[in-house]
RODO-759277 format. One record per residue (C-alpha): residue in three letters; z, x, y; residue number from 0. Coordinates in Angstrom, 3 decimals, decimal comma. Layout:
PT   aa         Z         X         Y    i
PT  ALA         Z         X         Y  NUM
...
END
This chain:
PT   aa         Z         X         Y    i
PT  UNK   122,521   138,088   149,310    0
PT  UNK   119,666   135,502   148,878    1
PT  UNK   118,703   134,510   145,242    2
PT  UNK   115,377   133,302   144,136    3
PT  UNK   114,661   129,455   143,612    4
PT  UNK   111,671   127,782   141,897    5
PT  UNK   111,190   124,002   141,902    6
PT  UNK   108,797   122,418   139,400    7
PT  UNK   106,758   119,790   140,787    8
PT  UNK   104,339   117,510   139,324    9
PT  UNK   103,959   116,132   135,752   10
PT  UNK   102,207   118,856   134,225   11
PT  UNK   104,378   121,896   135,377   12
PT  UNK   107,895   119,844   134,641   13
PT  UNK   106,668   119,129   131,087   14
PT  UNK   104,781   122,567   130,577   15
PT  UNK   108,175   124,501   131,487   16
PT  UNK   110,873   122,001   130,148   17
PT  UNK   108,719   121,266   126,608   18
PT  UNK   106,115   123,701   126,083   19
PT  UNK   108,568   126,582   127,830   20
PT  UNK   111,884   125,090   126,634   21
PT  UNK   113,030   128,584   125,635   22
PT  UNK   112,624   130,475   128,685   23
PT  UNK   114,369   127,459   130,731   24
PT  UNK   116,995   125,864   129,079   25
PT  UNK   119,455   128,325   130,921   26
PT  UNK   121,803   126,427   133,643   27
PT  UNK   123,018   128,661   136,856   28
PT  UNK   126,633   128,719   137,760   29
PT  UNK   127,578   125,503   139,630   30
PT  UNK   130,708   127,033   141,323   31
PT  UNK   132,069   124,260   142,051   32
PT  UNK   131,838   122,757   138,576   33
PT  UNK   132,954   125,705   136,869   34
PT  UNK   136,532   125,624   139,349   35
PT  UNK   137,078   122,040   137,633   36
PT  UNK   136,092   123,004   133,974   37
PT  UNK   135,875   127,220   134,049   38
PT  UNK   132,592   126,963   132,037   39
PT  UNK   134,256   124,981   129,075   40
PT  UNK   131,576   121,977   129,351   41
PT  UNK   128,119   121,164   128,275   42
PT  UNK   126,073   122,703   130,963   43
PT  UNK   127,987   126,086   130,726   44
PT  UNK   127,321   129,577   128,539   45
PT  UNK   128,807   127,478   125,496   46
PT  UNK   126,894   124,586   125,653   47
PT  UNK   124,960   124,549   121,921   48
PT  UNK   128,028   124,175   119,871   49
PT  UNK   129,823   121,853   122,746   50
PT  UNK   126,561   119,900   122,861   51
PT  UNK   125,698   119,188   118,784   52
PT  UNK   129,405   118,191   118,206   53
PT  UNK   129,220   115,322   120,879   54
PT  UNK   126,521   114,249   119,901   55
PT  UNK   127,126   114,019   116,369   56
PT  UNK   130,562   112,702   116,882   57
PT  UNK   129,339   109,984   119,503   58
PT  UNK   127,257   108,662   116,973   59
PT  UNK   130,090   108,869   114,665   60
PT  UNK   132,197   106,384   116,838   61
PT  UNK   129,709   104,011   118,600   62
PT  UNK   126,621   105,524   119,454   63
PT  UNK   124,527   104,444   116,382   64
PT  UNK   122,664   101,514   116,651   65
PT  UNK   125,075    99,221   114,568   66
PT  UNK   127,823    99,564   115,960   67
PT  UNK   126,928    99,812   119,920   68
PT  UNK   125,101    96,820   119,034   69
PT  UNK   127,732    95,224   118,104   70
PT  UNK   130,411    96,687   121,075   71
PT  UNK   127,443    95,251   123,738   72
PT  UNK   127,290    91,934   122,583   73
PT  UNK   130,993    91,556   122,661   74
PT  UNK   131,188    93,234   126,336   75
PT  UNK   128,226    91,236   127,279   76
PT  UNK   130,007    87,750   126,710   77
PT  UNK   132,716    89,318   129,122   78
PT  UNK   129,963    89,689   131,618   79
PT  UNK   128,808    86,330   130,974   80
PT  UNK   132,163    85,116   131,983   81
PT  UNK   132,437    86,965   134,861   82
PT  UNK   129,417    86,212   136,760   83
PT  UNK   130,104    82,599   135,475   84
PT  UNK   133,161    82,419   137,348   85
PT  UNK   131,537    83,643   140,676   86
PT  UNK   129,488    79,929   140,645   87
PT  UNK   126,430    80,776   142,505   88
PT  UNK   128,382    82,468   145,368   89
PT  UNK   126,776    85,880   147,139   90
PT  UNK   128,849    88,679   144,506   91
PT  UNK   128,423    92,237   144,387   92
PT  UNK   127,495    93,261   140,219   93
PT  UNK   128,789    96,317   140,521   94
PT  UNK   132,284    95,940   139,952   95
PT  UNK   131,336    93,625   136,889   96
PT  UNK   128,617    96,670   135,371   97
PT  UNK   130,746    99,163   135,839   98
PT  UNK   133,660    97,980   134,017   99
PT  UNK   131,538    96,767   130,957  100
PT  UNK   130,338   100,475   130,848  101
PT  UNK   133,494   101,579   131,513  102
PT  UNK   134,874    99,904   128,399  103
PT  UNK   132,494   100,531   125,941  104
PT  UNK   132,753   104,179   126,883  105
PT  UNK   136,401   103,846   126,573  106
PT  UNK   136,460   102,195   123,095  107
PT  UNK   134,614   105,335   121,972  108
PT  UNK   136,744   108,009   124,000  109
PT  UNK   139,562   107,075   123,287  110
PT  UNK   139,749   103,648   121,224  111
PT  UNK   140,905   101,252   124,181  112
PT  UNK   139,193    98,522   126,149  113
PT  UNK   140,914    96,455   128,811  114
PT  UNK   140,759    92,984   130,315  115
PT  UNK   138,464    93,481   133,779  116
PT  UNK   141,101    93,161   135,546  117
PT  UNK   143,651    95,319   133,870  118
PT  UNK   145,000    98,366   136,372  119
PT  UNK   144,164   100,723   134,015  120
PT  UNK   140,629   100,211   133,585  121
PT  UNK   140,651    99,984   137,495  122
PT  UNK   142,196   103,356   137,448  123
PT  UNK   139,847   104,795   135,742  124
PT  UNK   136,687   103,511   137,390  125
PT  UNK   138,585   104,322   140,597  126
PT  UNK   139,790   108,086   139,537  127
PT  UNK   135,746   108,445   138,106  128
PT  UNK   134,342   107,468   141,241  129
PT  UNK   136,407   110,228   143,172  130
PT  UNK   135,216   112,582   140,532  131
PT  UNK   131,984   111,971   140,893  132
PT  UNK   132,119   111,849   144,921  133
PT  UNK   133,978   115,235   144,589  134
PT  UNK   131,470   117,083   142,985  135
PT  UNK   128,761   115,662   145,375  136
PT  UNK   130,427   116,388   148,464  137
PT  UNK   129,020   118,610   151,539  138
PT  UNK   132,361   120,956   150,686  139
PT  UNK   130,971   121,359   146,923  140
PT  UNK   127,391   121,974   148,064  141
PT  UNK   128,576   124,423   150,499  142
PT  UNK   130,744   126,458   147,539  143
PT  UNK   127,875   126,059   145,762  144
PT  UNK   125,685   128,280   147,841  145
PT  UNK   128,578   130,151   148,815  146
PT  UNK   131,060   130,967   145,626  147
PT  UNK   133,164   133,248   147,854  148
PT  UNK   134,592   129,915   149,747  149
PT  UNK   136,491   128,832   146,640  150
PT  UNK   138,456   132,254   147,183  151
PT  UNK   140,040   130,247   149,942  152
PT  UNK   143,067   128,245   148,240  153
PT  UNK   142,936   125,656   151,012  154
PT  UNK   138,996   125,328   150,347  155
PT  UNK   139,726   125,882   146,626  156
PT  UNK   142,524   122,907   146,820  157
PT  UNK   140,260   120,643   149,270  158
PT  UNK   137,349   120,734   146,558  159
PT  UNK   139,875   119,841   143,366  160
PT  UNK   141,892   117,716   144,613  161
PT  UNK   139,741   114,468   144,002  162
PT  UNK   139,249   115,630   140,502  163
PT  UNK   143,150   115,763   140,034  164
PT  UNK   143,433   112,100   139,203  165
PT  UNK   140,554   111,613   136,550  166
PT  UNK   141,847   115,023   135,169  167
PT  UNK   145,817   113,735   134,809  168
PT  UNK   144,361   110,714   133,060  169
PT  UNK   142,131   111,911   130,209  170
PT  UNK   145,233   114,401   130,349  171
PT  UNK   147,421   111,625   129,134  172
PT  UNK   145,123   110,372   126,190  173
PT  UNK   145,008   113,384   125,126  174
PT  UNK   148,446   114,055   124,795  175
PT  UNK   149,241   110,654   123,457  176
PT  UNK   146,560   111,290   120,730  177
PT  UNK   148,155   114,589   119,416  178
PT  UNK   151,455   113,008   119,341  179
PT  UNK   149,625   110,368   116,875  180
PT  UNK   147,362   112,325   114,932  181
PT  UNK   146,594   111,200   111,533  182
PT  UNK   144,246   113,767   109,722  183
PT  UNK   143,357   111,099   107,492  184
PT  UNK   142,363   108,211   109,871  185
PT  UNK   140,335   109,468   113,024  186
PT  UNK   140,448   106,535   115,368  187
PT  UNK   137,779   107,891   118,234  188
PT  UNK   136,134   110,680   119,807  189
PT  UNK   139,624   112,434   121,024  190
PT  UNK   140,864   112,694   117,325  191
PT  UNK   138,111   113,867   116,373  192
PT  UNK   137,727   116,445   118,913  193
PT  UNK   141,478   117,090   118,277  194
PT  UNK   141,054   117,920   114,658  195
PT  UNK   138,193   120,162   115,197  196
PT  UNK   140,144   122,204   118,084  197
PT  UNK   142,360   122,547   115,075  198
PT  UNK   139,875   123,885   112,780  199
PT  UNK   138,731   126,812   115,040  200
PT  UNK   142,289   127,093   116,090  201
PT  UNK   142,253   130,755   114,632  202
PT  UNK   139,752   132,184   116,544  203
PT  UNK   139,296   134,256   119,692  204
PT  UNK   138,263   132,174   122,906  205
PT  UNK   137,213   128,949   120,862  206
PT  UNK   134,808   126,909   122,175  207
PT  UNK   136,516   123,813   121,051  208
PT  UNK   140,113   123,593   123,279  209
PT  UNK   141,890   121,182   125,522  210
PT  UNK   139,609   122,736   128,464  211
PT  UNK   136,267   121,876   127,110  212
PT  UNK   137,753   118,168   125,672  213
PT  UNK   138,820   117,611   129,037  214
PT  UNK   135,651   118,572   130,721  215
PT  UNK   133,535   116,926   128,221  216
PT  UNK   134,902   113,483   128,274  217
PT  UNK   135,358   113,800   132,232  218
PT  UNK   131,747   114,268   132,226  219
PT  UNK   131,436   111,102   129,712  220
PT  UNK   132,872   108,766   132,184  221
PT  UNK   131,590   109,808   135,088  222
PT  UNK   127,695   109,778   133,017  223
PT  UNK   128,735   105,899   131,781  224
PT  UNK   130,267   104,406   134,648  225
PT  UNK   127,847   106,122   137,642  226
PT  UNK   124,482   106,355   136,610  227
PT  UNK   124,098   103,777   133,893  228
PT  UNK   125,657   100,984   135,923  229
PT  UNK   123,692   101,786   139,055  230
PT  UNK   120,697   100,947   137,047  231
PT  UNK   121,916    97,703   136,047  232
PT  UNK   122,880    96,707   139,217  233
PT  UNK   119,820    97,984   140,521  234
PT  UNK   117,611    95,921   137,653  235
PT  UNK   119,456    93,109   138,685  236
PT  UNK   118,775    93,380   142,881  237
PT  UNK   114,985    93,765   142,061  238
PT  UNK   114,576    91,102   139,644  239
PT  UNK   116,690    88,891   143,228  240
PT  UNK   113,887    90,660   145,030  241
PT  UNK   110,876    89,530   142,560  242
PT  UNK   111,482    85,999   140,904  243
PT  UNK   108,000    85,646   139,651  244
PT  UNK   108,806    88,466   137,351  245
PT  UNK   112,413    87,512   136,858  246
PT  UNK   110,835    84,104   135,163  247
PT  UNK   108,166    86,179   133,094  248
PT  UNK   110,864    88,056   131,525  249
PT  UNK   113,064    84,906   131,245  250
PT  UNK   110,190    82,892   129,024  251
PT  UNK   109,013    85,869   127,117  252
PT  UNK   113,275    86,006   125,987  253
PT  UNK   113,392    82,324   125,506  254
PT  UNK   110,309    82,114   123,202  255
PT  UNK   111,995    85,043   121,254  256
PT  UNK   115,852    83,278   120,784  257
PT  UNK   114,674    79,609   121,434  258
PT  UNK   117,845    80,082   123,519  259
PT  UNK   120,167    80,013   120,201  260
PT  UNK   121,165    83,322   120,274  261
PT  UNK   121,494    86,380   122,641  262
PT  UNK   119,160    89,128   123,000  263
PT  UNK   119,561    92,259   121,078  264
PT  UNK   118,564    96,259   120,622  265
PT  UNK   116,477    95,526   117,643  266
PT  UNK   114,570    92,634   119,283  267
PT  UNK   112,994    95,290   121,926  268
PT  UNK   109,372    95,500   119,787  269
PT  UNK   108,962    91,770   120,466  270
PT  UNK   110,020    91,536   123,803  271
PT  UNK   107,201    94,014   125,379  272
PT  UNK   107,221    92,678   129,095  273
PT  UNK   111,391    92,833   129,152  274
PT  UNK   110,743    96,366   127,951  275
PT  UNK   108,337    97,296   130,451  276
PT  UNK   110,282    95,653   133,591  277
PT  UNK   113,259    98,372   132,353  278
PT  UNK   110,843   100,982   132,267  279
PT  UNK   109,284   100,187   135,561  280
PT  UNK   112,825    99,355   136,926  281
PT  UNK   114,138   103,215   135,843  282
PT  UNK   111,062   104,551   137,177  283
PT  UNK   110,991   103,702   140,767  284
PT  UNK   114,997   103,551   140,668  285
PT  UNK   114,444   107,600   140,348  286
PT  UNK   117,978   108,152   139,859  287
PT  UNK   118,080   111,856   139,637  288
PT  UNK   115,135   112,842   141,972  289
PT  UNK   116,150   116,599   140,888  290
PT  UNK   117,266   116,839   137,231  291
PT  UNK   120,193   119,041   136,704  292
PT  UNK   119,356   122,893   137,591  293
PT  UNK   117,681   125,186   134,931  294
PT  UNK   117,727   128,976   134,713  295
PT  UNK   115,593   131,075   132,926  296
PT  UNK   116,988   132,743   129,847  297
PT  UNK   114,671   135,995   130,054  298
PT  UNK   111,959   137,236   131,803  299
PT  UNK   108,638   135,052   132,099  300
PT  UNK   104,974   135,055   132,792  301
PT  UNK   104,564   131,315   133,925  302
PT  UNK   101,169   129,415   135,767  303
PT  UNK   100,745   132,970   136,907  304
PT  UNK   103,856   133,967   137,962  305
PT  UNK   106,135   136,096   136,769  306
PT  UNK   110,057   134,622   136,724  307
PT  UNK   113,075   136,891   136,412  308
PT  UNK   115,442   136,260   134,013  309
PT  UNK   118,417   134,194   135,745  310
PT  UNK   116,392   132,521   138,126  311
PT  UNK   117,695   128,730   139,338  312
PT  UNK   114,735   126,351   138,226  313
PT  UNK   114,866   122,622   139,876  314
PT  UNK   112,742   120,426   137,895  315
PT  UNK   111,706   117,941   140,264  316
PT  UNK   111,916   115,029   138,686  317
PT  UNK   110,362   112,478   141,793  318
PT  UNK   107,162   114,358   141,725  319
PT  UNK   106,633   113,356   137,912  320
PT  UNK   107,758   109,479   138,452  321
PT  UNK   105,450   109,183   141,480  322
PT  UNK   102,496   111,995   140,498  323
PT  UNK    99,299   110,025   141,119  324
PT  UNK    97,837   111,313   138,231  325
PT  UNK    99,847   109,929   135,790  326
PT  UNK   100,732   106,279   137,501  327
PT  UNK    97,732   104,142   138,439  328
PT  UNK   100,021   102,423   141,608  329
PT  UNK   102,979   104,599   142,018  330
PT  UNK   104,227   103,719   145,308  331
PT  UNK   104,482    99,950   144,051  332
PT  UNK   106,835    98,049   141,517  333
PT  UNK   104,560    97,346   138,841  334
PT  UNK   105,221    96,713   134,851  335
PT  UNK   101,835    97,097   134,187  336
PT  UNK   102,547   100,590   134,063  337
PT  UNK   103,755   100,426   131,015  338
PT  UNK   101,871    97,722   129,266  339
PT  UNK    98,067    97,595   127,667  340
PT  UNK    95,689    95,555   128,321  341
PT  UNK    96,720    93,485   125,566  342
PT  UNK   100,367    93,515   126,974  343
PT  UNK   101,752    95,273   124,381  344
PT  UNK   104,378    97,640   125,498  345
PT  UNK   102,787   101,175   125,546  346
PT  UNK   104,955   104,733   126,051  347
PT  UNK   104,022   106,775   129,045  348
PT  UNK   104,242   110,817   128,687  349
PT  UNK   105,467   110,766   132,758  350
PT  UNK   108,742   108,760   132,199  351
PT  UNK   111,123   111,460   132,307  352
PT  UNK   113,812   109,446   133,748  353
PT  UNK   116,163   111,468   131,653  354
PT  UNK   114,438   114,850   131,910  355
PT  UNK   112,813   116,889   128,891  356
PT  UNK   113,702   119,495   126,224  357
PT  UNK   116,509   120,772   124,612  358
PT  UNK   118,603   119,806   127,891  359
PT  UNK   117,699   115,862   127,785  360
PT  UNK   120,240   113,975   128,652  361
PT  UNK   123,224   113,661   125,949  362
PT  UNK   123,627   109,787   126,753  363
PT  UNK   119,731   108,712   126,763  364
PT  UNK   119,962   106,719   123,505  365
PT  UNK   123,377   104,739   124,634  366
PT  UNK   121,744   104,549   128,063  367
PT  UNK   118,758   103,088   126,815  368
PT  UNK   120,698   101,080   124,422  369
PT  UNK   122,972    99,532   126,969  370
PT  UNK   120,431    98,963   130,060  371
PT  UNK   118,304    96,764   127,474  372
PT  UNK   120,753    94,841   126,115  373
PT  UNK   122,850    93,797   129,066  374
PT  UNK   119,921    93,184   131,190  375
PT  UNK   118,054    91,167   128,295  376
PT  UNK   121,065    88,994   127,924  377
PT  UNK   121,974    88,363   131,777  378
PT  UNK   118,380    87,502   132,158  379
PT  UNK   118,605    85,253   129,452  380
PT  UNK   122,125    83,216   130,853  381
PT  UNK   121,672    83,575   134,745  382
PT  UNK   118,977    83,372   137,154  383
PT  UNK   119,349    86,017   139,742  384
PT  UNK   118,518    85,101   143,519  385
PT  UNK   118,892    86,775   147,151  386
PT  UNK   122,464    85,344   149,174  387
PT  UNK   120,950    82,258   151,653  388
PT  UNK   119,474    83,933   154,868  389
PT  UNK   118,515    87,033   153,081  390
PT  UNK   115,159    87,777   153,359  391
PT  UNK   113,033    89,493   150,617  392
PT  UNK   111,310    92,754   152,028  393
PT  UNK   110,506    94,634   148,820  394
PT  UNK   108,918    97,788   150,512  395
PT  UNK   111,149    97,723   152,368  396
PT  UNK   113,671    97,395   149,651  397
PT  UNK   111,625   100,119   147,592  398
PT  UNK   111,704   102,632   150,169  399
PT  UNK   115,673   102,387   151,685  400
PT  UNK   118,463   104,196   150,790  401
PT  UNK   119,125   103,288   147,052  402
PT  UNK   122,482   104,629   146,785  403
PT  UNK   123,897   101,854   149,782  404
PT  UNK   121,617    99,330   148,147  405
PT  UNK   123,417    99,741   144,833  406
PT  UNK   126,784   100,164   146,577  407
PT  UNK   126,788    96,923   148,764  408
PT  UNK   124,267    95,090   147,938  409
PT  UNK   124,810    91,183   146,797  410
PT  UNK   123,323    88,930   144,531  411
PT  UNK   123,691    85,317   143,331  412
PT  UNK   123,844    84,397   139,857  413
PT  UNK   122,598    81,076   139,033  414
PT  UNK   123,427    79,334   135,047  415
PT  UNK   119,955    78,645   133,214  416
PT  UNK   120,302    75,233   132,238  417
PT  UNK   117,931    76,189   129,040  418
PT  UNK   120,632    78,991   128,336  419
PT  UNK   123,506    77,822   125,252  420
END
């Protein structure tokens, strides 16, 4: 049996339903798929408030607030640094290098560990996440997706899991190691703290807070800081190869900032108003999640005419606002200007919803934001970034390929500043 489908296109029906509707669509459908790995113990199942606030709150407890991620990015970002140092102006693929910066912060707040880069464990983990993610995304998931009854089938059923086995068996094993180790009194990261409060509600029937939904939460963690985050810094970084004219006007407006005596930082984003821009523009045309993650409606609704039953998948689609020609004076081209005034001061735009609207923004916006501007800032200040000899520069070309195998292979190469200390 078919089910009704409504996708929201354009700037002014996303935002009208997502912010001036939030109520009647801040549902999610079942992903069947999704709910096999976590059995609706996560944040976009039925008991997503509670899950939701408690992250949040307890990410900024260990990380998340300005202060202190400030501090855990300029410490990763000297690792960086090194790394691309050591790669001496040869052709590299970032990647590798973004992903286990990311991986680390996000593990010194899960779970109170960071690694060396090369250290098999963080490899693990960025290897395990990556299957995670690709499991979720596969034609097999889609298909369960639109047709539950397949995961009835245990050889479907085991074909679609399997991938998520090895993530799964390692946030399994930080788990356990932190409840051997529990000290009420000293909560060393999000896991003890998440441990304590499944303790709390321990009496009650069918808690929301248990091993399932800790599991499925910090699964989701991982996969949210080692996927999308670091494909838009290696993405910054292959456009900034592909436009060196801009590359330098973010390099000088940096420079006169620091004098090149200290790195960038979050709080110096006010005065850096082109740098800030160039992310902006950078996340807009990068259009990372052309569909945002599936609504539903929560009741019945009269809506631009229409009348929407209750339970009805909603697809915000999330291209249409980044590229609506009403709200973006060139938005088929790369331009910064979009987000600066005439004066070049930086200026907010009410069509950037790289990270969707409403209640159901994305949990991770503010470390997102935190960490794009800070690691690009400081890369930009230490390296110059430049296509691999015999590579030629095509950037509508660039624009308009397949992103995803751009971020995956492509190569840069990373030159040392000579103004850079």
């Amino acid at each position: 049996m078919s089910e009704p489908v409504i996708v929201l296109y354009g700037y002014e029906t996303v935002k009208e339903a997502l912010v001036d509707y939030d109520d009647f669509f801040n549902g999610r459908p079942n992903i069947p798929a999704m709910h096999a790995f976590s059995k609706g113990y996560d944040i976009n199942g039925p008991r997503w408030r509670s899950l939701r606030r408690f992250t949040l709150a307890t990410l900024k407890k260990f990380g998340m607030d300005n202060k202190a991620l400030k501090i855990r990015l300029l410490s990763e970002s000297k690792c960086l640094i090194q790394a691309m140092s050591e790669t001496k102006g040869k052709p590299f693929n970032p990647r590798i290098f973004m992903a286990c910066a990311l991986g680390n912060i996000m593990s010194s707040v899960l779970f109170g560990e960071d690694f060396d880069y090369k250290d098999e464990k963080l490899q693990d983990l960025l290897a395990y996440t990556s299957k995670f993610i690709t499991a979720i995304k596969s034609p097999l998931s889609t298909l369960c997706n639109t047709v539950p009854a397949l995961l009835k089938v245990p050889v479907i059923r085991h074909q679609v899991l399997k991938r998520t086995n090895c993530i799964a068996t390692f946030v399994t094993n930080y788990i356990k190691y932190h409840k051997e180790t529990l000290n009420p009194e000293s909560q060393r990261d999000f896991l003890d703290h998440y441990l304590m409060k499944i303790k709390e509600v321990e009496h009650e029937m069918d808690p929301d807070f248990c091993d399932t939904s800790l599991l499925a939460i910090v699964t989701g963690l991982l996969a949210a800081a080692t996927h999308t985050t670091t494909s838009t810094l290696k993405f910054s970084l292959l456009l900034m190869a592909h436009f060196p004219e801009i590359q330098a006007k973010v390099q000088q407006e940096i420079d006169e900032l620091t004098k090149s005596l200290r790195p960038p930082e979050i709080t110096d984003k006010p005065n850096l108003p082109y740098t800030n821009a160039v992310i902006h523009e950078i996340q807009r045309v990068l259009d990372i999640t052309p569909t945002a993650l599936h609504h539903a409606t929560t009741e019945d609704v009269k809506f631009r005419g229409y009348t929407i039953p209750k339970g009805t998948t909603v697809i915000p689609f999330i291209t249409s606002v980044l590229m609506d020609p009403s709200q973006w004076e060139t938005p088929e081209e790369f331009n910064p200007g979009h987000f600066l005034t005439e004066d070049g001061e930086f200026r907010t735009r009410a069509a950037f919803l790289v990270f969707s609207a409403g209640k159901r923004v994305c949990l991770g916006e503010h470390m997102a934001r935190t960490e794009v501007f800070t690691i690009f800032s400081v890369l930009l200040q230490k390296f110059t970034f430049t296509l691999p000899p015999e590579t030629k520069c095509q950037d509508v070309i660039f624009l308009n390929a397949n992103k995803d195998k751009i971020i995956e292979s492509g190569e840069i190469c990373a030159e040392l500043r000579s103004l850079s200390k």
